[in-house]
C-alpha positions, -999 to +999 in steps of 0.1 A: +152+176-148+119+166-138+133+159-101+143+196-099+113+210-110+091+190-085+114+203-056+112+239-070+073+231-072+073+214-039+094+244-023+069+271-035+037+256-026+054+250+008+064+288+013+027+300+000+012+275+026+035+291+056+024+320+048-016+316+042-015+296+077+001+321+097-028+341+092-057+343+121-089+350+105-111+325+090-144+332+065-163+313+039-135+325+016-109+314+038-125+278+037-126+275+006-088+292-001-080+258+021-099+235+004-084+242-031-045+247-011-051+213-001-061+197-032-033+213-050-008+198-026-024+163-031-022+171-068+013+180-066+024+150-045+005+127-064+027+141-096+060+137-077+053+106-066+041+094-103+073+110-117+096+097-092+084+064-100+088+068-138+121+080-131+131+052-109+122+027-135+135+044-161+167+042-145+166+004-133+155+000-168+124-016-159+098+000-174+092-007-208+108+016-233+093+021-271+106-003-296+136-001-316+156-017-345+188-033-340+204-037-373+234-047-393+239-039-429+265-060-447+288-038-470+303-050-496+333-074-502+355-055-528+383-047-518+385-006-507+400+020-484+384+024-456+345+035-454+338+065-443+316+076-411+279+070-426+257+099-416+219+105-422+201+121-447+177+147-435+151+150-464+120+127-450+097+136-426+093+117-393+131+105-397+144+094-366+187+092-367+204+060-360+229+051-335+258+035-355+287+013-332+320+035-336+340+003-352+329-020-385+323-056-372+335-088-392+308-109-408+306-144-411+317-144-450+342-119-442+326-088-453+321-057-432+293-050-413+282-022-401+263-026-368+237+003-348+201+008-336+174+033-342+144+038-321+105+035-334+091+068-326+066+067-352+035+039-356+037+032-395+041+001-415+062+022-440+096+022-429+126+030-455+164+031-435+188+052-456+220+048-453+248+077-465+281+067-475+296+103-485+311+099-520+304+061-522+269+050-524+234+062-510+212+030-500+176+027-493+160-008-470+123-014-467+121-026-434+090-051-434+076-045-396+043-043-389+030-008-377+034-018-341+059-048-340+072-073-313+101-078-300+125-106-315+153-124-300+172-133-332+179-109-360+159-116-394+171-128-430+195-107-446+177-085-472+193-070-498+189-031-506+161-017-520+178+010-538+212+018-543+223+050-559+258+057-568+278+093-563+269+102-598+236+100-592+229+066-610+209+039-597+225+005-595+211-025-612+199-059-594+226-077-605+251-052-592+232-050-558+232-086-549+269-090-538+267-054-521+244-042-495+220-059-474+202-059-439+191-076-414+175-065-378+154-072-352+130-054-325+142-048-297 
């Protein structure tokens, strides 16, 4: 998008240029008219050029991106049907959605685990991932990140949830929690 609008920019100054130099008579005014034609082309090609070059990077993936979380969270073992699709819940400001992988991966205890990313838009060192399992459970993870993390290689301890809430409405005990949900991510 921001290609086409410096062509459709570039294209206008370039018509409004033809015209004003086609023009034979030359003042003070006139002088000046050129002056400020000419810094606004250098202005404009000096904002193509630094968009171009955003773009390009942005499309080799070179320049650096904002962080983001990659994260698994480790459902629990019991036997059940199938989970549902998780979605978000939309009741906290600054909330940024989550990308969640279309397939439940295989953990190494043999539990599911549900894998997915989410970017950092926001610089705070209070960050609470909710995670929505219509008609099962509603689960709440401090993630402990600083307000402007580094990037990691390897993926964290697992953590377990910091809330779990159950359809009903009831909140889950510890001891309940501790063979059921839990995270683990890194910065990416």
């Amino acid at each position: 998008m921001s290609g086409l609008a410096g062509i459709a920019a570039a294209l206008a100054v370039a018509i409004i240029l033809t015209v004003y130099f086609r023009s034979r008579y030359r003042s003070l005014r006139d002088i000046l008219r050129h002056g400020l034609a000419a810094a606004l082309v250098l202005g404009l090609l000096a904002f193509v050029a630094y968009d171009m070059r955003h773009a390009a990077l942005a499309y080799l993936g070179i320049n650096a991106t904002g962080p983001a979380v990659e994260f698994e969270i480790r459902l629990p073992r019991r036997p059940c049907p199938p989970w549902p699709t998780p979605r978000s819940n939309a009741h906290r400001r600054n909330q940024t959605l989550a990308q969640i992988q279309g397939a439940l991966a295989s953990g190494d205890d043999g539990s599911s685990v549900l894998k997915g990313s989410v970017a950092l838009d926001y610089r705070t060192r209070e960050r609470i991932m909710v995670l929505n399992l219509p008609g099962r459970a509603q689960c709440e993870f401090k993630l402990r990140l600083a307000a402007s993390p580094s990037r990691s290689d390897q993926f964290g301890p697992w953590h377990l949830a910091d809330r779990v809430a159950s359809p009903n409405g009831s909140e889950a005990t510890r001891a309940e929690q501790n063979d059921a949900f839990a995270i683990r991510y890194r910065v990416i």
